[in-house]
PyMOL Python script that loads the backbone (N, CA, C, O; Angstrom):
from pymol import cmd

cmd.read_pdbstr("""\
ATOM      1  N   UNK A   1       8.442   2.504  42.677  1.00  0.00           N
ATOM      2  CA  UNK A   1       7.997   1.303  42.002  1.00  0.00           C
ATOM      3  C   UNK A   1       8.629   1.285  40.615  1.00  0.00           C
ATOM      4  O   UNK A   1       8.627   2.324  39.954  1.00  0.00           O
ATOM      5  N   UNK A   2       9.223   0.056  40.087  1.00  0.00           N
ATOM      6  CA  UNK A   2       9.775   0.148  39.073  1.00  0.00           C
ATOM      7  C   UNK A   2       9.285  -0.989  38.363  1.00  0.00           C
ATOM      8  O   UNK A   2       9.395  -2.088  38.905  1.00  0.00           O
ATOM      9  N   UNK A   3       8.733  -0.893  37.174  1.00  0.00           N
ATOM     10  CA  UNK A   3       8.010  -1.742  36.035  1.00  0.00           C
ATOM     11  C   UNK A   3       8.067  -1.215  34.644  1.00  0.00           C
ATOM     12  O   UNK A   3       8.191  -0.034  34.320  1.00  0.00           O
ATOM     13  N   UNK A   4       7.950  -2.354  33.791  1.00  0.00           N
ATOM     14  CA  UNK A   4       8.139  -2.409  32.292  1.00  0.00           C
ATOM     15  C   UNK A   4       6.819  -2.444  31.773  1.00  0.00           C
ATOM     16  O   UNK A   4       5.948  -2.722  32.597  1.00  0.00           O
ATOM     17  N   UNK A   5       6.411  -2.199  30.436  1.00  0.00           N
ATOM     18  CA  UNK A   5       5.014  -2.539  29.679  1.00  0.00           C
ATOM     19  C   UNK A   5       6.029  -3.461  28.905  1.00  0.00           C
ATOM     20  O   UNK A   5       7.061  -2.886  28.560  1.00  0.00           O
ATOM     21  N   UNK A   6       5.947  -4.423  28.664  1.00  0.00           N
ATOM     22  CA  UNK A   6       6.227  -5.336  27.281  1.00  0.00           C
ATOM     23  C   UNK A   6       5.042  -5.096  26.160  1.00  0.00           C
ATOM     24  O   UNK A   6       4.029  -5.729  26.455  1.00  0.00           O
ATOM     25  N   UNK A   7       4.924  -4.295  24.885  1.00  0.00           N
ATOM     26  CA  UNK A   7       4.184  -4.260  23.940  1.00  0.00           C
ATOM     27  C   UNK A   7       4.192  -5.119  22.822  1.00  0.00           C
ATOM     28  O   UNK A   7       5.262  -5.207  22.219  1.00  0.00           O
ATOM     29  N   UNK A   8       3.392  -5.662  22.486  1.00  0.00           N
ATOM     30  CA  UNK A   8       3.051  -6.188  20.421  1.00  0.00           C
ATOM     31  C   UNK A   8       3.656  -4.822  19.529  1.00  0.00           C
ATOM     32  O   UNK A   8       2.981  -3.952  18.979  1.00  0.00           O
ATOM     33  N   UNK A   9       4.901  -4.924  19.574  1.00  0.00           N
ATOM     34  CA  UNK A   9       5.464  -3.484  18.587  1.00  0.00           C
ATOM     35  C   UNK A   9       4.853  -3.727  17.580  1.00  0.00           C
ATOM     36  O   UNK A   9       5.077  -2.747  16.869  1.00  0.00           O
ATOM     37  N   UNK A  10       4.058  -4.566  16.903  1.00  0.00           N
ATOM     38  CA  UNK A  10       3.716  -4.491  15.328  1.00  0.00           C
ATOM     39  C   UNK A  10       2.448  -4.797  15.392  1.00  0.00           C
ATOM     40  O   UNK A  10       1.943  -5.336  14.407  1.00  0.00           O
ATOM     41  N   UNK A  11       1.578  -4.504  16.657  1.00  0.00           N
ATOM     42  CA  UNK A  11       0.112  -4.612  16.485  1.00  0.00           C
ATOM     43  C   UNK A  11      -0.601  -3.892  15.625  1.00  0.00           C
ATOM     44  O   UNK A  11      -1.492  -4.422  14.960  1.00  0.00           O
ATOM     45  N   UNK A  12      -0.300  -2.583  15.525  1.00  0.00           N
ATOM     46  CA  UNK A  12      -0.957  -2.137  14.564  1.00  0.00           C
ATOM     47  C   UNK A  12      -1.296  -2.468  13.144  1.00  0.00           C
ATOM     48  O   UNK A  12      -2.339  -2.246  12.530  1.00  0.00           O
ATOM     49  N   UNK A  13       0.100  -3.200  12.651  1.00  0.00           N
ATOM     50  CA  UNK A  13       0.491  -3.238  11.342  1.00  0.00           C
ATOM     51  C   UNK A  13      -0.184  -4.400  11.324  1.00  0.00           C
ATOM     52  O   UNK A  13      -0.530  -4.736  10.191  1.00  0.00           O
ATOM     53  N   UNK A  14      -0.522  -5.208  12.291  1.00  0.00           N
ATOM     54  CA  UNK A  14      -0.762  -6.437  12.196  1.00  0.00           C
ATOM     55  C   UNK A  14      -2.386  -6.639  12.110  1.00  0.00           C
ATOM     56  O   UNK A  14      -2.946  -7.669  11.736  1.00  0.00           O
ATOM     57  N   UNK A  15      -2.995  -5.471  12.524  1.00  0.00           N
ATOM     58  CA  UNK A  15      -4.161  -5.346  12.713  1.00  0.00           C
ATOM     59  C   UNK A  15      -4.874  -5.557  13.756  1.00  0.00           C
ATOM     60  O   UNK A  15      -6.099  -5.650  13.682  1.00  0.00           O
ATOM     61  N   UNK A  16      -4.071  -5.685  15.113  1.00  0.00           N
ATOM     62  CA  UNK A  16      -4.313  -5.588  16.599  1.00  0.00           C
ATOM     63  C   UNK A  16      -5.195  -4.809  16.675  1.00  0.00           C
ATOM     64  O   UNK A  16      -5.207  -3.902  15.843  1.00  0.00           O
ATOM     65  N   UNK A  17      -6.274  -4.872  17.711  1.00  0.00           N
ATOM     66  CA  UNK A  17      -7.406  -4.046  17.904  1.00  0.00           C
ATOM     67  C   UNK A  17      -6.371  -3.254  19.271  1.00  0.00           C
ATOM     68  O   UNK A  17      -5.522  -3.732  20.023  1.00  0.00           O
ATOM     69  N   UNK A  18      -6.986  -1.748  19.107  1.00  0.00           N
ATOM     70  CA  UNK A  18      -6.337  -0.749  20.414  1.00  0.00           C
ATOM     71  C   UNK A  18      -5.687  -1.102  21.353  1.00  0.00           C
ATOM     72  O   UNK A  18      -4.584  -1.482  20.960  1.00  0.00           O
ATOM     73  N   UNK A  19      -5.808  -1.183  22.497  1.00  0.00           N
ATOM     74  CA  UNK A  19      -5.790  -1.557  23.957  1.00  0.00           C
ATOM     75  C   UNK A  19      -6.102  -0.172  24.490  1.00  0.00           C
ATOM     76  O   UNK A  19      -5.207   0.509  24.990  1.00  0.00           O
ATOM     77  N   UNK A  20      -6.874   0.094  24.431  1.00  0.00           N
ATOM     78  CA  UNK A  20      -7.440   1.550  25.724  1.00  0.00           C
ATOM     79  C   UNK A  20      -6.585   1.819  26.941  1.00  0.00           C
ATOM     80  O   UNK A  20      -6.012   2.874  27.214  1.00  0.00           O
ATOM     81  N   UNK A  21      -6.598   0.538  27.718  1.00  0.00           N
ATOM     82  CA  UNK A  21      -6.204   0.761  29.238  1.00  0.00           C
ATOM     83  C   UNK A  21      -4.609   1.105  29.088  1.00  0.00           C
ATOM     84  O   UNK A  21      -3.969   2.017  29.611  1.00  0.00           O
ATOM     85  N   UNK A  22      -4.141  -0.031  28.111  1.00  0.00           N
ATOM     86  CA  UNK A  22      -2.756   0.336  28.463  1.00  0.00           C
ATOM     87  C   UNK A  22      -2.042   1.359  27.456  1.00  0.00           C
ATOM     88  O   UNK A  22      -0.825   1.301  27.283  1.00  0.00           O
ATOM     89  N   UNK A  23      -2.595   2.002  27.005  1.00  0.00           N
ATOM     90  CA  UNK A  23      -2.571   3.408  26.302  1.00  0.00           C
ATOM     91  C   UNK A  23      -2.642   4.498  26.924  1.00  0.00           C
ATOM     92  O   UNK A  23      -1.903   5.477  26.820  1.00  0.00           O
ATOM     93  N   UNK A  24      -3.490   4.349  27.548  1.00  0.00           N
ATOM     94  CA  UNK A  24      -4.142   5.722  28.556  1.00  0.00           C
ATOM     95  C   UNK A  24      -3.035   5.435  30.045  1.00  0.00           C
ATOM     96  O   UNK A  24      -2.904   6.381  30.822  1.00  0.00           O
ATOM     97  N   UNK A  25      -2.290   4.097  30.341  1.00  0.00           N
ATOM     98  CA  UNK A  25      -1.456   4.079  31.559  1.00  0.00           C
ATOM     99  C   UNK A  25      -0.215   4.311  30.961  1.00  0.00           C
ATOM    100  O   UNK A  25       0.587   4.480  31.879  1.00  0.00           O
ATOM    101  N   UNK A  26       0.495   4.428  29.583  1.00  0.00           N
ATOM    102  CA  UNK A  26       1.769   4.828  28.820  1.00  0.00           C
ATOM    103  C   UNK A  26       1.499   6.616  29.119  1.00  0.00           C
ATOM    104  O   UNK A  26       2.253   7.466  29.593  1.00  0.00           O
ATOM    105  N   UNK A  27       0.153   6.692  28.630  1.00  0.00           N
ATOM    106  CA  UNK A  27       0.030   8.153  28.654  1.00  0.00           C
ATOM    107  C   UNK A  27       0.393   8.948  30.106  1.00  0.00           C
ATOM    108  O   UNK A  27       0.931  10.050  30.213  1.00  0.00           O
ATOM    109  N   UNK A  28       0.011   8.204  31.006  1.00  0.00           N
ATOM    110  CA  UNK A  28      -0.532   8.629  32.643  1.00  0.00           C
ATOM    111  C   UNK A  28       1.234   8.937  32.712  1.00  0.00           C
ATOM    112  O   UNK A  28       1.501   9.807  33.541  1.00  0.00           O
ATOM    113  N   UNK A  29       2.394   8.388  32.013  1.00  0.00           N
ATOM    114  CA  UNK A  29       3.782   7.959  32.633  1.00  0.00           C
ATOM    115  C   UNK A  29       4.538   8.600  31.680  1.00  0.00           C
ATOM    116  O   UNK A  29       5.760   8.461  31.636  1.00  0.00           O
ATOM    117  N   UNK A  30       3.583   9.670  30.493  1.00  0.00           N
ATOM    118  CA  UNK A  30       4.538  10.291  29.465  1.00  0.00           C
ATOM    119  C   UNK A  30       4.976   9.728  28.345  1.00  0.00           C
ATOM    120  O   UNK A  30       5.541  10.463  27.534  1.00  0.00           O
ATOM    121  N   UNK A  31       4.829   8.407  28.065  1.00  0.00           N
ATOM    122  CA  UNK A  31       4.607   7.590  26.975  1.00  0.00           C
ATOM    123  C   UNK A  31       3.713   8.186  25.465  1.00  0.00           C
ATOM    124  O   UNK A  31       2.992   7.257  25.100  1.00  0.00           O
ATOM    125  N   UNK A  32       3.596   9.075  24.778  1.00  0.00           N
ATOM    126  CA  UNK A  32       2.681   9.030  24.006  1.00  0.00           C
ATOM    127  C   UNK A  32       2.239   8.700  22.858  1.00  0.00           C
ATOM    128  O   UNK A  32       2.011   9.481  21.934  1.00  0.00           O
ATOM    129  N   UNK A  33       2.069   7.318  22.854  1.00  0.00           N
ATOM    130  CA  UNK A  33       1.634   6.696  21.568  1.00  0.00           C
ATOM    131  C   UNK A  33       0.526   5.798  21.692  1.00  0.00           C
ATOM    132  O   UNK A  33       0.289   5.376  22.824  1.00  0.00           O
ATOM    133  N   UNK A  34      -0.091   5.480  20.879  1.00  0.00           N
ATOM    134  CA  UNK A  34      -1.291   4.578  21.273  1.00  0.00           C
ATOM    135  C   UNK A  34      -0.679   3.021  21.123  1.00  0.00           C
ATOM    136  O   UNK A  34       0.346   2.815  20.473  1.00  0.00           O
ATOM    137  N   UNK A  35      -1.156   2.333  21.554  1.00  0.00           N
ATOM    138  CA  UNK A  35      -0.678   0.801  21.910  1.00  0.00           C
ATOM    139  C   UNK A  35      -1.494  -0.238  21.719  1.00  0.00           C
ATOM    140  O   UNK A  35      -2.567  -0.209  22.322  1.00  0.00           O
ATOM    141  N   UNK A  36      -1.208  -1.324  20.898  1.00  0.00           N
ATOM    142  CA  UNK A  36      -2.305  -2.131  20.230  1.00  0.00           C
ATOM    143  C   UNK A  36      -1.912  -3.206  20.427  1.00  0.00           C
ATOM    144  O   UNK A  36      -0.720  -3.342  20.703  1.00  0.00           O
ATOM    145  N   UNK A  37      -2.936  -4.556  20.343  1.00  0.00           N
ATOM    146  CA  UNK A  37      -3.090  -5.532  20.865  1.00  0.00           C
ATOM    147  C   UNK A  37      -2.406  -5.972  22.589  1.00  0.00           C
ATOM    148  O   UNK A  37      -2.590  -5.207  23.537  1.00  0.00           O
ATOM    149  N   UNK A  38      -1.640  -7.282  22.736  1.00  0.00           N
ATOM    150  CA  UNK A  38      -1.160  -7.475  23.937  1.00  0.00           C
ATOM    151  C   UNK A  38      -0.287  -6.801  24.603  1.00  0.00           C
ATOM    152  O   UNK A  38       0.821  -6.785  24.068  1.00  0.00           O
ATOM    153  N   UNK A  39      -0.401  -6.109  25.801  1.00  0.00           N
ATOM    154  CA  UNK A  39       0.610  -5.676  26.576  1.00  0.00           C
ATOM    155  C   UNK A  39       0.591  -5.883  28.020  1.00  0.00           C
ATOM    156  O   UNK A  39      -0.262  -5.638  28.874  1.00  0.00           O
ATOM    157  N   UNK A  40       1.779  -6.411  28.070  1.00  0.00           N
ATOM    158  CA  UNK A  40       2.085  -7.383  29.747  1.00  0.00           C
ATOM    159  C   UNK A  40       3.259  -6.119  30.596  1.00  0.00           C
ATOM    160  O   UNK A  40       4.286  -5.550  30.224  1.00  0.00           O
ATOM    161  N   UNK A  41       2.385  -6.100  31.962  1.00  0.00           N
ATOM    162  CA  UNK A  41       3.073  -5.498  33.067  1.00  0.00           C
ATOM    163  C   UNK A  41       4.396  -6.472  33.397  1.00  0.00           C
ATOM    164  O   UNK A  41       4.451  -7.689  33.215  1.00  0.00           O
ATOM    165  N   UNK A  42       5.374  -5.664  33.896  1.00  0.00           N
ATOM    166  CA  UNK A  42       7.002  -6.916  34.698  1.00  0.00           C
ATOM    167  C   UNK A  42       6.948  -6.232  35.975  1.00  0.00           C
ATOM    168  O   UNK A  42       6.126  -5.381  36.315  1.00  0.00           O
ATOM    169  N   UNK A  43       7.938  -6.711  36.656  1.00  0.00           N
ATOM    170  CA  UNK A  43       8.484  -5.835  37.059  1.00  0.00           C
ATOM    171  C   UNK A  43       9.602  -5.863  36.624  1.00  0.00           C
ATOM    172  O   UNK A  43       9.825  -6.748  35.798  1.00  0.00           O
ATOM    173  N   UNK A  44      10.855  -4.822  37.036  1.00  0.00           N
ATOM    174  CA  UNK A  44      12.061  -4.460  36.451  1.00  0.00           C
ATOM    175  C   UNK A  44      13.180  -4.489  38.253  1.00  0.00           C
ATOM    176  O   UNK A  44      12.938  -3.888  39.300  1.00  0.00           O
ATOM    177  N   UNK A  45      14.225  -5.335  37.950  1.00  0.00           N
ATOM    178  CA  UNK A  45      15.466  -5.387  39.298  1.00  0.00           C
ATOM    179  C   UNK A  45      16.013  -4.000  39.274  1.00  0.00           C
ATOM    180  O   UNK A  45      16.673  -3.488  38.370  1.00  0.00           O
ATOM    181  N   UNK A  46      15.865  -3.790  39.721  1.00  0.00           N
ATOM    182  CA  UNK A  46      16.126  -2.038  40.748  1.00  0.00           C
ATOM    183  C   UNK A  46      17.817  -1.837  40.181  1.00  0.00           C
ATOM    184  O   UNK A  46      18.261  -0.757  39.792  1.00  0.00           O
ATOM    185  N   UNK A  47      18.637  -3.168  40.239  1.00  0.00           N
ATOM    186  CA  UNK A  47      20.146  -2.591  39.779  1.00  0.00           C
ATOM    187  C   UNK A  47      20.364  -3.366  38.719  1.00  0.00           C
ATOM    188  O   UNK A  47      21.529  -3.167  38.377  1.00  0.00           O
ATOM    189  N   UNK A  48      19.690  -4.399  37.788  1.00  0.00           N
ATOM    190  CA  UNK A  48      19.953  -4.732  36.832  1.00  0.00           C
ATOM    191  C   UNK A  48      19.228  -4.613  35.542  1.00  0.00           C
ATOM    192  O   UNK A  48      19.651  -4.815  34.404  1.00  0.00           O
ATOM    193  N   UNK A  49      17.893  -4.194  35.998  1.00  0.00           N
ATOM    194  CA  UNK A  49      16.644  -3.952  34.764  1.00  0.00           C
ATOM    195  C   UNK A  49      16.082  -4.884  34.176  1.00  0.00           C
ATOM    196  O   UNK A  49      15.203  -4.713  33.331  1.00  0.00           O
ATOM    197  N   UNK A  50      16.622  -6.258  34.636  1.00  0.00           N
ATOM    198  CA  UNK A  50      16.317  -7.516  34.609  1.00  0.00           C
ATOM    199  C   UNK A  50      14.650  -7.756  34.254  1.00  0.00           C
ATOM    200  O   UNK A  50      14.438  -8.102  35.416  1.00  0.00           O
ATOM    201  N   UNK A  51      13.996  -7.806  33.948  1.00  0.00           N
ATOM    202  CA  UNK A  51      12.556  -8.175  34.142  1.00  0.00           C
ATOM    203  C   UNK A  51      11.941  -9.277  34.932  1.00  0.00           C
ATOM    204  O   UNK A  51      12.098 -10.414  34.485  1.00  0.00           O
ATOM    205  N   UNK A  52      11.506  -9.179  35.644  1.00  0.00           N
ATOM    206  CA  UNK A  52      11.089 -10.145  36.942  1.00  0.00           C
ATOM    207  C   UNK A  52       8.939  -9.950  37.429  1.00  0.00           C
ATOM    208  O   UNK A  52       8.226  -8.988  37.143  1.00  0.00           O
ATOM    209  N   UNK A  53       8.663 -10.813  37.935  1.00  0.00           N
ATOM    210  CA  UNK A  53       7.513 -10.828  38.690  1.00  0.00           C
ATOM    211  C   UNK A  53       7.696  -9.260  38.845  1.00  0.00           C
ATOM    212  O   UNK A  53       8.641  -8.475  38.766  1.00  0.00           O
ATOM    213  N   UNK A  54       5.774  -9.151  39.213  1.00  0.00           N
ATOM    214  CA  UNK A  54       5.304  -7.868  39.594  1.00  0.00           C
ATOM    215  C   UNK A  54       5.327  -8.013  40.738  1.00  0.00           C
ATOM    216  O   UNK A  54       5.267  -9.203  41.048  1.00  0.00           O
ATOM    217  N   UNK A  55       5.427  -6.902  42.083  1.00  0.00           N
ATOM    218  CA  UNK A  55       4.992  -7.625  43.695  1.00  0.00           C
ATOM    219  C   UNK A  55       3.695  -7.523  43.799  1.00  0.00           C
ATOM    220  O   UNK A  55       3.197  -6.684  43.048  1.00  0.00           O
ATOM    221  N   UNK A  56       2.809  -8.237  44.646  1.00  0.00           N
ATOM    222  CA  UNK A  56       1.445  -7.540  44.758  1.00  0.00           C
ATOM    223  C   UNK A  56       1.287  -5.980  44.918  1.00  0.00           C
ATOM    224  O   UNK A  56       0.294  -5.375  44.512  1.00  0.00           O
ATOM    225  N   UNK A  57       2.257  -5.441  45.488  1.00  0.00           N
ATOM    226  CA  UNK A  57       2.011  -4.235  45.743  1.00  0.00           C
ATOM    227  C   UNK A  57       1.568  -3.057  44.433  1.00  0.00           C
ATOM    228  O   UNK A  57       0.722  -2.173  44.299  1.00  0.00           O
ATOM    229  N   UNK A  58       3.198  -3.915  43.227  1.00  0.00           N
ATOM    230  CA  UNK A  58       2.688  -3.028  42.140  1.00  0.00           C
ATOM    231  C   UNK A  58       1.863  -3.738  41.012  1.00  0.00           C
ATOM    232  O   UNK A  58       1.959  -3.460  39.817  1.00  0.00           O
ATOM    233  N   UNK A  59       1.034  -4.698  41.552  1.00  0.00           N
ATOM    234  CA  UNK A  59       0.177  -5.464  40.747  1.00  0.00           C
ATOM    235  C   UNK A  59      -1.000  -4.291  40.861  1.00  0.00           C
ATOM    236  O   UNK A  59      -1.532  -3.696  39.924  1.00  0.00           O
ATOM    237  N   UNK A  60      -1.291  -4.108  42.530  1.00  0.00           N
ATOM    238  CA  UNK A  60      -2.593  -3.821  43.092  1.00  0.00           C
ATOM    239  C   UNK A  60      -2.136  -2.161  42.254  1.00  0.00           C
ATOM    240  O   UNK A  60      -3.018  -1.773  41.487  1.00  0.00           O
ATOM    241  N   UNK A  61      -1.271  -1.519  42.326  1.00  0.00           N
ATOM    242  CA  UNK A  61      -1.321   0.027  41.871  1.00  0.00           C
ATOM    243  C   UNK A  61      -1.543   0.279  40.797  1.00  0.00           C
ATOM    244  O   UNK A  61      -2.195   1.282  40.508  1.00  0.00           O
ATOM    245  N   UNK A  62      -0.901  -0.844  39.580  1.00  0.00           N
ATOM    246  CA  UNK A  62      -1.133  -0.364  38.699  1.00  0.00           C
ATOM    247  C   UNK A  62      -2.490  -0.867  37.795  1.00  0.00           C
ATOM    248  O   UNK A  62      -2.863  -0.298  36.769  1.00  0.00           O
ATOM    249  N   UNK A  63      -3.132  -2.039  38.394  1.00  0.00           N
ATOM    250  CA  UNK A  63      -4.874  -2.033  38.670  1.00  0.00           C
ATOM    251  C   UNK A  63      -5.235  -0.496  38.718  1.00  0.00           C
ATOM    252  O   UNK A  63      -5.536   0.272  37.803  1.00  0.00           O
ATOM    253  N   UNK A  64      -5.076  -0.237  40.448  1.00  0.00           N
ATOM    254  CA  UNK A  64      -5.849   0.658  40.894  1.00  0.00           C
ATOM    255  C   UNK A  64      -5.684   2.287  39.499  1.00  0.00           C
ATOM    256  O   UNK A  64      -6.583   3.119  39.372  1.00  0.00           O
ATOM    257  N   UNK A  65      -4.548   2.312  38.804  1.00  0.00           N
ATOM    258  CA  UNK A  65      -4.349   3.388  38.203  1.00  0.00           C
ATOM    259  C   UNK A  65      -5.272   3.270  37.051  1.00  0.00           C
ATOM    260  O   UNK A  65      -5.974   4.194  36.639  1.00  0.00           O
ATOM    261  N   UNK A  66      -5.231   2.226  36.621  1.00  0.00           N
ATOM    262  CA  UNK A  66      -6.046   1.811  35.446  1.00  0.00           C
ATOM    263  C   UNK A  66      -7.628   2.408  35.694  1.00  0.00           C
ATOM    264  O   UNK A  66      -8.347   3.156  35.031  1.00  0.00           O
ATOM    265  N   UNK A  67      -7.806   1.647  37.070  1.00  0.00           N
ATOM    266  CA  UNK A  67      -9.213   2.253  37.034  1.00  0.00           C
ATOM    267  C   UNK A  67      -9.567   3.358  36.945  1.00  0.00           C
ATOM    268  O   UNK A  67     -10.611   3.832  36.496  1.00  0.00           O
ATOM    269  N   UNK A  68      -8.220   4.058  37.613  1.00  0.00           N
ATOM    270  CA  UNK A  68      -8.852   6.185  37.589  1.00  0.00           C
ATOM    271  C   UNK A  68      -8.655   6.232  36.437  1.00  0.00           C
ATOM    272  O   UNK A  68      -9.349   7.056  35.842  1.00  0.00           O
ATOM    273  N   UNK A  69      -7.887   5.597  35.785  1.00  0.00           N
ATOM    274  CA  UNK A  69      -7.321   6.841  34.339  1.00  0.00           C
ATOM    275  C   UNK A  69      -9.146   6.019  33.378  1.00  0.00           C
ATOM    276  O   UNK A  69      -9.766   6.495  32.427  1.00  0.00           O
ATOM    277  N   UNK A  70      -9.352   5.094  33.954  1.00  0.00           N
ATOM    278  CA  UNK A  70     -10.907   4.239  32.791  1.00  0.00           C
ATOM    279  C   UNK A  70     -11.925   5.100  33.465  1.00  0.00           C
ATOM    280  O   UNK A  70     -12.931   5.046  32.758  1.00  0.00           O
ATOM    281  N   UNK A  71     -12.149   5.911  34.557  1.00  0.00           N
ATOM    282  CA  UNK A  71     -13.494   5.827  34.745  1.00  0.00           C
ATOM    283  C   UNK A  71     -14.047   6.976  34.441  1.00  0.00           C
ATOM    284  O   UNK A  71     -15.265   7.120  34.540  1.00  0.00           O
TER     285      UNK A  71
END
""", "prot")
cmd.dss("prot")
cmd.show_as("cartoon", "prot")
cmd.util.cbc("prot")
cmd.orient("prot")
């Protein structure tokens, strides 16, 4: 499965409140920084890196990850 986080790079500075979930799913993937205000799932074209729609498939996974890494 191949996907992007698009982040608010200047949430912090901006005074963005946290984002928990998608902090703790940067973390789950080796990412380690905390991540504030909006952040949108893509998906990414397999040979161009293009950013495109999520499929349901990695809509539903990366839901489902969210929930283990929240509960």
């Amino acid at each position: 499965m191949t996907w992007d986080l698009w982040v608010d790079e200047t949430g912090k500075v901006d005074g963005a409140a946290p984002n928990q979930r998608a902090t703790l799913l940067a973390h789950f993937y080796g990412y380690h920084h905390n991540l504030y205000g909006d952040v949108v799932a893509v998906g990414a074209h397999e040979d161009t890196g293009d950013s495109v729609g999520l499929t349901d498939a990695q809509a539903e996974a990366i839901t489902r990850r969210v929930a283990e890494l929240t509960d």
